[in-house]
Each structure stands twice: as C-alpha cells, then as structure tokens.
N, C-alpha and C positions, 0 to 999 in steps of 0.2 A: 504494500500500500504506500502510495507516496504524498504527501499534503499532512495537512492536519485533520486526523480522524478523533471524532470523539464518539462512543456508544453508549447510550445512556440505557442499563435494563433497570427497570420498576418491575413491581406487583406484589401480590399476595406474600404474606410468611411462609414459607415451606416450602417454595414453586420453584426454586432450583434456580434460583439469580446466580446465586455466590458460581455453582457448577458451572455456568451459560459464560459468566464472565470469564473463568477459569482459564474455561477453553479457547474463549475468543483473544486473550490477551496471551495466550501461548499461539497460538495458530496461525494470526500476525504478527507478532510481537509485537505488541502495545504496552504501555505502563497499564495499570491496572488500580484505582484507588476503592477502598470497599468501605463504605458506613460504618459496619461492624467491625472490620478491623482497627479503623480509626477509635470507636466507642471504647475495643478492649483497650488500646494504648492510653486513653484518656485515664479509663480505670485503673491501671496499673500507676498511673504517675500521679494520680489525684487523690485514687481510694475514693470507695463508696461510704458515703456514710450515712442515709437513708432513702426513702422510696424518692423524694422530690429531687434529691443529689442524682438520682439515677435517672431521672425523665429529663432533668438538665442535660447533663452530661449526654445522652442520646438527642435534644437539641442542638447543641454545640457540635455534634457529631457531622449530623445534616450541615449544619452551615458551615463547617468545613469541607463536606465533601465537596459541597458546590463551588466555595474556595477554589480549591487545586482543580 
C-alpha cells in the first residue's frame, strides 16, 4: 500500500475487532493503535482505584486513540 492509509474497525464487544485489526496491520504492514491496549497501559501507570477511575480512564483511552 502506498499513501496514507488509515482503517478504522468499530462494533459490538466480542465481534473480533482486536483479530480483524491483527490481521490487517500484519498483512500490510500498518502501525496498529488499539483502545484497549492503550486503557491497559493507562492502568498499569495510573492504577485503578475505583469504578469512576475506571470509566475515566476508558475515556481518556478513546480520546487518545483518536489522538494518534
């Protein structure tokens, strides 16, 4: 692929994004940035410290993904 590619997967919880992306960013070689990944690195450096800590922090998660 030559240009600037970006692929954006959405949907449901369970629907096999994380896999979809997996694939597609090994397949082309694409950088790959994942919500969830970002959330756990957030949790690792912040620590949870209760349910509203937790709905932030998966906030913050989102608006970095859209960030990078």
């Amino acid at each position: 692929m030559t240009g600037n590619v970006m692929i954006i997967i959405t949907g449901a919880p369970a629907t096999g994004k994380t896999t979809l992306s997996n694939e597609l960013a090994k397949k082309y070689g694409l950088p790959k940035i994942n919500k969830d990944e970002i959330k756990e690195l957030l949790f690792k450096s912040l620590e949870v410290k209760d349910s509203k800590w937790t709905t932030e922090l998966g906030i913050a998660s989102f608006e970095l993904t859209y960030f990078f």
